[in-house]
LUMPAMI-840313 format. One record per residue: x, y, z of N, C-alpha, C, CB in turn; residue in three letters. Coordinates in steps of 0.1 Angstrom, whole numbers, plus 5000, padded with zeros to 4 digits. Each point is the difference from the previous one (the first is absolute). Last residue first. Glycine has a CB too. Layout:
N
NODE,n.x,n.y,n.z,ca.x,ca.y,ca.z,c.x,c.y,c.z,cb.x,cb.y,cb.z,rest
NODE,X,Y,Z,X,Y,Z,X,Y,Z,X,Y,Z,ALA
...
This chain:
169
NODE,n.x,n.y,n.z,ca.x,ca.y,ca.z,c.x,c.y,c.z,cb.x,cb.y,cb.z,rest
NODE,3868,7874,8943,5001,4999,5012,4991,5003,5010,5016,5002,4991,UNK
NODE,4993,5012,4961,4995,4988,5002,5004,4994,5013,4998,4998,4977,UNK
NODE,5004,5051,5011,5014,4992,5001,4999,4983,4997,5007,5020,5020,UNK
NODE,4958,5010,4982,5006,5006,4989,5011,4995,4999,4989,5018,5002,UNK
NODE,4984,4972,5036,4995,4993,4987,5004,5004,4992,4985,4996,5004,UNK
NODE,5028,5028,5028,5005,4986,5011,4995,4991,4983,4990,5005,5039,UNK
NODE,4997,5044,4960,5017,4996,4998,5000,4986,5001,5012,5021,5010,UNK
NODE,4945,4991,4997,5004,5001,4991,5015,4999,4995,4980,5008,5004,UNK
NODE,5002,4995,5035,4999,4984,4998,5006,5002,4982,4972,4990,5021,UNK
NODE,5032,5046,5006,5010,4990,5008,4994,4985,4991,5003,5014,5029,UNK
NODE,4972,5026,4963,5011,5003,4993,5012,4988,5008,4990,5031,4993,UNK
NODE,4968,4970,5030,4997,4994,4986,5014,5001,4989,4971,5009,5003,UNK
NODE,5028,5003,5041,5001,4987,4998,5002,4995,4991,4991,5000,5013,UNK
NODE,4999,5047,4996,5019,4995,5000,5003,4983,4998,5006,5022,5020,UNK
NODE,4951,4995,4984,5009,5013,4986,5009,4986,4995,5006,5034,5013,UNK
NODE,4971,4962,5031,4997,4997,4986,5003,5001,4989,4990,5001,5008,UNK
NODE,5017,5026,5028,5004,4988,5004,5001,4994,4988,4993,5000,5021,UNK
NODE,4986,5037,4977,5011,5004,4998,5012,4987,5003,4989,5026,5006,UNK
NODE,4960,4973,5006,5005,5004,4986,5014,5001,4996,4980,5011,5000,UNK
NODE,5009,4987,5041,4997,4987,5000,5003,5001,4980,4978,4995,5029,UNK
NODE,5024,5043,4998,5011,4993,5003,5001,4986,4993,5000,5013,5020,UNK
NODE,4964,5027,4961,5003,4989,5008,5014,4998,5004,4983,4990,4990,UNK
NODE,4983,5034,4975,5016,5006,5002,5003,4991,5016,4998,5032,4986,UNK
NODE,4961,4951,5005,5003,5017,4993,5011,5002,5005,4978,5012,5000,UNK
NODE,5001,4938,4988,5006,5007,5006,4997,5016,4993,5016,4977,5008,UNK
NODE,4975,4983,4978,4988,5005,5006,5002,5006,5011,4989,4985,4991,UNK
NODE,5038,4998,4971,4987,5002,4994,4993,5006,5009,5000,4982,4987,UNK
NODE,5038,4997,5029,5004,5012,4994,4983,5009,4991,5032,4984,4996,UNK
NODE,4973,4970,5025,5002,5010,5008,5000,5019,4996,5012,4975,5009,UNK
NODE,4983,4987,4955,4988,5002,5010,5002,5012,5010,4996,4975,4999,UNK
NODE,5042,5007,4980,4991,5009,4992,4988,5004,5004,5008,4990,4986,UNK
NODE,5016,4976,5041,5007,5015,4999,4994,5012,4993,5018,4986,5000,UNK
NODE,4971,4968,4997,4992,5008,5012,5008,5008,4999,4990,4986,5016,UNK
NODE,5020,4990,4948,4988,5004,5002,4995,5006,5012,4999,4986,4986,UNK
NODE,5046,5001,5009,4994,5011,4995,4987,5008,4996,5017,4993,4998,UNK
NODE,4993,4962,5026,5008,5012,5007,4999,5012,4992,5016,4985,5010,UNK
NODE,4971,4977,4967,4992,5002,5009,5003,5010,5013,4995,4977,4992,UNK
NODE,5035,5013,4975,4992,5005,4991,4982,5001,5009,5021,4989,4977,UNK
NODE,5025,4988,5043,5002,5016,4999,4987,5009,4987,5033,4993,5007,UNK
NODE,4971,4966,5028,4995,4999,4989,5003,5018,4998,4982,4974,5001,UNK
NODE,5026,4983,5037,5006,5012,4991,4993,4997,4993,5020,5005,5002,UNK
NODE,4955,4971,5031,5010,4992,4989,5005,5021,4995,4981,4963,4988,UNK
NODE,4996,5037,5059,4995,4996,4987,5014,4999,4993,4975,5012,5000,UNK
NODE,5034,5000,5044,4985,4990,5001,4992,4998,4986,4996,5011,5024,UNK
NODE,5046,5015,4966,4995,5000,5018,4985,4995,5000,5014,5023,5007,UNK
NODE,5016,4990,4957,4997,4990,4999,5000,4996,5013,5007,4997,4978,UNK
NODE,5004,5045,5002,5008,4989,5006,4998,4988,5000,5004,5014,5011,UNK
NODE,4967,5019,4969,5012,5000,4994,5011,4993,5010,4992,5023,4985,UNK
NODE,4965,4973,5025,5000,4998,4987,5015,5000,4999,4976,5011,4993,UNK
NODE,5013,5012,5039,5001,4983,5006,4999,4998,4989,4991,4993,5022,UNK
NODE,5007,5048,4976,5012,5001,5001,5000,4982,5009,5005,5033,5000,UNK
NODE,4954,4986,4982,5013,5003,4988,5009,4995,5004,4995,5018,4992,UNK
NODE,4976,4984,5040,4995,4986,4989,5008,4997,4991,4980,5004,5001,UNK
NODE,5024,5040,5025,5008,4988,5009,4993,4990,4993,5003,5009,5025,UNK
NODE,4974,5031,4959,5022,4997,4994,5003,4988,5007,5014,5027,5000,UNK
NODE,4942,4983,5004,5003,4990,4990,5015,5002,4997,4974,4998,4989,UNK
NODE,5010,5019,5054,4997,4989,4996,5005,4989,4988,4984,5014,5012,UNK
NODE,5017,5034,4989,5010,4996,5010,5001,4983,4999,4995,5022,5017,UNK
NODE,4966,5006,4971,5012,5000,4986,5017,4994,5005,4985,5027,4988,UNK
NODE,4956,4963,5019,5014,5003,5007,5012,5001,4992,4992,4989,5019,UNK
NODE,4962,5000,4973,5003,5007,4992,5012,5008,5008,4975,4999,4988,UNK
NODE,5000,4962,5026,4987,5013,5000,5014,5012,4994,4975,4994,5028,UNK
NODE,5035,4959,4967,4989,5002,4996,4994,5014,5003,5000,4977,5001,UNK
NODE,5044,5016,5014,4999,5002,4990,4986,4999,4994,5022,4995,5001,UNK
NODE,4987,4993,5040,4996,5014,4999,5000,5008,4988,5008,4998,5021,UNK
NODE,4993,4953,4987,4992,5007,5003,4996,5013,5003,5003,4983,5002,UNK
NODE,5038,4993,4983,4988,4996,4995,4983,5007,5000,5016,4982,5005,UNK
NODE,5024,5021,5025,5003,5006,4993,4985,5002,4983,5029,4991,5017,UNK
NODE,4969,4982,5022,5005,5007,5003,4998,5017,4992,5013,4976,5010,UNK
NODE,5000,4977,4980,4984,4997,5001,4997,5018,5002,4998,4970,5015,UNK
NODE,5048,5021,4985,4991,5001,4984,4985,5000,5000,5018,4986,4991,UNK
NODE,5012,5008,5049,5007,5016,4994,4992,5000,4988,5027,5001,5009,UNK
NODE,4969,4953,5013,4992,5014,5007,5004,5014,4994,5000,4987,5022,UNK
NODE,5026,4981,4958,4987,4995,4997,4992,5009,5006,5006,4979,4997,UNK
NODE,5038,5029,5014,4999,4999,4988,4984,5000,4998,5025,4988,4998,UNK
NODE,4997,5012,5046,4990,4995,4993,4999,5009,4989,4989,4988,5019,UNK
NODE,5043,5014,5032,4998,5007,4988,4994,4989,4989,5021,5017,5005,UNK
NODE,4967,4993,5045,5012,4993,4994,4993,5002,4985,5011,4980,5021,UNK
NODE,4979,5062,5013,4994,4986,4995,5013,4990,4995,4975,5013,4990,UNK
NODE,5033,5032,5022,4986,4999,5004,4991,4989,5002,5003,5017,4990,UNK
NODE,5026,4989,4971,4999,5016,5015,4988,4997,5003,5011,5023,4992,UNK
NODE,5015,4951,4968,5000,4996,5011,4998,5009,5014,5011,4985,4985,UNK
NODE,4980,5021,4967,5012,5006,5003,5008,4993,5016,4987,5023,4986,UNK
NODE,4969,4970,4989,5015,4993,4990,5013,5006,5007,4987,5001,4974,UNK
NODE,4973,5008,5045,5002,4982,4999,5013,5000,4988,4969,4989,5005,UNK
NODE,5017,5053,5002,5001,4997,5014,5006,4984,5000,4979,5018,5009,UNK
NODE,5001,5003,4955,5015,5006,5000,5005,4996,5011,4998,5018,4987,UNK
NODE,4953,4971,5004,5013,4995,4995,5010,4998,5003,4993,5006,4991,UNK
NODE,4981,5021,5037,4997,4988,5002,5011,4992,4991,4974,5005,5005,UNK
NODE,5015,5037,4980,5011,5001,5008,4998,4986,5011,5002,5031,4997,UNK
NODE,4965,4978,4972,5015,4997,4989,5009,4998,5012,4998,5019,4976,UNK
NODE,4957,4985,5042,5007,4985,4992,5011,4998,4995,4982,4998,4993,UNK
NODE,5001,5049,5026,5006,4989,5012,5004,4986,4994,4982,5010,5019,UNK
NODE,5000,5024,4949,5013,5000,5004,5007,4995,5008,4995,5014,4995,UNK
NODE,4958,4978,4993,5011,4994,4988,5014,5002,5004,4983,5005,4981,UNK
NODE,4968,4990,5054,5018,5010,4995,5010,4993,4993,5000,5013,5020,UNK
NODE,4958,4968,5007,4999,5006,4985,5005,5006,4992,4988,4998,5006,UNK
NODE,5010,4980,5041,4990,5011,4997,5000,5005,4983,5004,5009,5027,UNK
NODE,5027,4959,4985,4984,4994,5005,4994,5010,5001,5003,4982,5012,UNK
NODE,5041,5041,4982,4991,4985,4988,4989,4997,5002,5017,4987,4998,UNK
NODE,4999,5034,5044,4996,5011,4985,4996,4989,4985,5023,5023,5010,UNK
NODE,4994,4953,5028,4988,5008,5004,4993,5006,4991,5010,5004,5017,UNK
NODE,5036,4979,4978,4992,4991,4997,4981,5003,5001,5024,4988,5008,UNK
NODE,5016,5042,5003,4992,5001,4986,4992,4990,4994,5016,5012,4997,UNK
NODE,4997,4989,5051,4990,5012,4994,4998,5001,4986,5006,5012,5018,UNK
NODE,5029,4955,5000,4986,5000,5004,4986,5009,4998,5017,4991,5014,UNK
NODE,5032,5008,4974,4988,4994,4990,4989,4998,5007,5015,4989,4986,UNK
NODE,5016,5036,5044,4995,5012,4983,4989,4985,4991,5036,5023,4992,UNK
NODE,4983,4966,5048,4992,5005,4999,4995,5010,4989,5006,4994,5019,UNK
NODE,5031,4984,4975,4991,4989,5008,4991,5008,5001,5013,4986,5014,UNK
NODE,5021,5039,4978,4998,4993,4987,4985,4986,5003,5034,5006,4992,UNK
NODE,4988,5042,5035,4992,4988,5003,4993,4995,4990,4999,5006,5020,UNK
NODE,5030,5039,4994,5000,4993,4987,4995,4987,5009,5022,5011,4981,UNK
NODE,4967,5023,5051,5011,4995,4992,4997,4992,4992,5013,5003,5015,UNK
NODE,4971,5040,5007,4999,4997,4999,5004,4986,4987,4992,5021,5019,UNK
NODE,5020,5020,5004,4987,4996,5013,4994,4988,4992,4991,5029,5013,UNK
NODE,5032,5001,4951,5001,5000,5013,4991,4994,5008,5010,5017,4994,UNK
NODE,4993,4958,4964,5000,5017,5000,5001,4997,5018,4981,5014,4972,UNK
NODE,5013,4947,4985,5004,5000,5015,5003,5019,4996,5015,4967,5011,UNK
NODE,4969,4999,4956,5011,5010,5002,5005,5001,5011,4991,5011,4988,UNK
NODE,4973,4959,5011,5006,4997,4986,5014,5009,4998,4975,4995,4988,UNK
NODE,4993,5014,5049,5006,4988,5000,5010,4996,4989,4982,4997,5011,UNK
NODE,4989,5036,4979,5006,5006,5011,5011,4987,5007,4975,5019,5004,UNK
NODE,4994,4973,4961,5010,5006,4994,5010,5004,5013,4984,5009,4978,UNK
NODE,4977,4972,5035,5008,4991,4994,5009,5005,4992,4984,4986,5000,UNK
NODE,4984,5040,5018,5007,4990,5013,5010,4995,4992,4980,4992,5016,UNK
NODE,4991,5034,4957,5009,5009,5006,5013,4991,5012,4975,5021,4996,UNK
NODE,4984,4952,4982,5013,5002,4991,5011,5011,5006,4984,4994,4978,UNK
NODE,4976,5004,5046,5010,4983,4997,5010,5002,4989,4980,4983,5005,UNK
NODE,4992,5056,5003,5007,5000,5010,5009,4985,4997,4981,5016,5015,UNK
NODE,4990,4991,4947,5011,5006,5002,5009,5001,5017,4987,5012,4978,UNK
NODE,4975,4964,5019,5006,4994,4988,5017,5009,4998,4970,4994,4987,UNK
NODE,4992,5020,5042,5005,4990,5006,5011,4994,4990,4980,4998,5015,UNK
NODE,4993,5033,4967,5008,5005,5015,5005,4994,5005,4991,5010,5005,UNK
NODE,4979,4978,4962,5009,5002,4993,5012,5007,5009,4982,4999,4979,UNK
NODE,4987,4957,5039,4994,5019,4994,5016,5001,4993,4979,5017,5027,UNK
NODE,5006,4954,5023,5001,4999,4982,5002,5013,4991,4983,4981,5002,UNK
NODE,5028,5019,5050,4992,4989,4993,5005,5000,4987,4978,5002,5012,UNK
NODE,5043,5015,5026,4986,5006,5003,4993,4989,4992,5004,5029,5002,UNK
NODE,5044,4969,5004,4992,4996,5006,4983,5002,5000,5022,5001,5007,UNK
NODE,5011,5026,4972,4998,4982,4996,4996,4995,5005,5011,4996,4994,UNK
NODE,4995,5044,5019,4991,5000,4995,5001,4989,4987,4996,5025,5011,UNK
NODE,5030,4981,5027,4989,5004,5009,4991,4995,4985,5008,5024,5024,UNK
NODE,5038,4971,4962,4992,4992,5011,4990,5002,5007,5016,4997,5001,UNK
NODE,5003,5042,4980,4993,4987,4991,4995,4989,5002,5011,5006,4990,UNK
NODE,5006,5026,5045,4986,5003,4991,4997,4992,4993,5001,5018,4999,UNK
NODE,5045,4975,5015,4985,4995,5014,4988,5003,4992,5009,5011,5026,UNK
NODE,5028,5009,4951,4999,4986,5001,4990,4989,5008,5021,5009,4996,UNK
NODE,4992,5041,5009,4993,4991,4983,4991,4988,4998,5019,5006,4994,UNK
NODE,5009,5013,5045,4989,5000,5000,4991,4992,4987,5007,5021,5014,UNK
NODE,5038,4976,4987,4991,4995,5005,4990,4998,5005,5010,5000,4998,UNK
NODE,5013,5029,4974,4998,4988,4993,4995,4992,5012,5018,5001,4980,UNK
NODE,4980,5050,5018,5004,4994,5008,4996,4982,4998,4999,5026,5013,UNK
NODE,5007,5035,4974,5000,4984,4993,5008,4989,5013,5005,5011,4968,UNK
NODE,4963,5034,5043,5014,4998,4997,5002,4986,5000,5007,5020,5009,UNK
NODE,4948,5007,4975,5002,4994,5010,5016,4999,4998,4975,4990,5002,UNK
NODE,5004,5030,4965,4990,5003,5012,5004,4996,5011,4983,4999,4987,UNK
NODE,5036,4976,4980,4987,5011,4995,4994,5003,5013,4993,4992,4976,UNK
NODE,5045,4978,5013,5003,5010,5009,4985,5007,4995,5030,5002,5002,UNK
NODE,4976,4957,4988,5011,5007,4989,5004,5012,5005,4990,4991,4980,UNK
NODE,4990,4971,5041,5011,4995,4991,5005,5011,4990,4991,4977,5001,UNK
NODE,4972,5025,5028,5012,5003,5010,5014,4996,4989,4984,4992,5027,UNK
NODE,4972,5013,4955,5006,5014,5005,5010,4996,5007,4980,5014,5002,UNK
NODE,5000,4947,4980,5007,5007,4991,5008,5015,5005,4981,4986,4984,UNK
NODE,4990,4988,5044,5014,4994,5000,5007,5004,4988,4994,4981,5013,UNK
NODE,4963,5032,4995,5006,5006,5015,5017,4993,4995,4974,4999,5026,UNK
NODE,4992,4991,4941,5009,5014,4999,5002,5005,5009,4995,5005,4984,UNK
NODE,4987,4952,5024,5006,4996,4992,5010,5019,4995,4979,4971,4995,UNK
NODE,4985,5025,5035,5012,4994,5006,5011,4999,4990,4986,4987,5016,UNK
């Protein structure tokens, strides 16, 4: 079920049809447990999270499936959980839920995860500012990243904290 909804999402074989798609993953999240179901819930929740033809940006429904995918065990569904609570999508916006969150996907080595720790560090969003605890997760991020967005983010923090402390400010 789960590569009946990949063929219709990309055209293989079949002519690209996101709603179909979209039904399939749903058919095969439904089915149960397993590493098929894990990706169809996350396929749901991105699909929501974007919105694509036949089917619309739904910030509400999108945390609902990544909430899904987390409790199944997806470091990626946790980071974007974070970025969700800090961003207010989806949810009212929680500082503290955006860290637990975040917290947690950083333990299984989310490199997304620990930039958004970096970047409540460095504002001082549900924890006290601390720009030398902000560059520790940044460094981190960067440590366990490969050529990343999340790396390249980081870069730019770390060289932002460094000016911001070069000025004593």
């Amino acid at each position: 079920m789960l590569n009946l909804g990949y063929d219709y999402d990309r055209g293989l074989g079949l002519h690209v049809n996101h709603t179909k798609a979209f039904l399939w993953y749903h058919r095969a999240a439904a089915v149960g447990s397993g590493r098929g179901s894990l990706k169809a819930t996350l396929k749901i929740a991105r699909t929501y999270d974007k919105g694509l033809p036949g089917v619309h940006l739904n910030y509400g429904k999108a945390v609902k499936w990544f909430r899904k995918a987390a409790i199944m065990g997806s470091p990626a569904a946790m980071a974007k959980l974070g970025y969700m609570y800090r961003r207010g999508q989806g949810v009212k916006k929680n500082y503290f839920k955006a860290m637990k969150w975040f917290r947690k996907a950083a333990a299984s080595g989310n490199v997304m995860a620990m930039d958004g720790i970096g970047d409540l560090y460095m504002e001082g969003w549900a924890v006290p500012q601390n720009f030398q605890k902000a560059l520790k997760w940044y460094r981190d991020a960067i440590a366990h990243a490969r050529r990343s967005k999340a790396a390249r983010i980081a870069k730019k923090q770390i060289a932002l904290i460094n000016d911001i402390e070069g000025r004593g400010g």
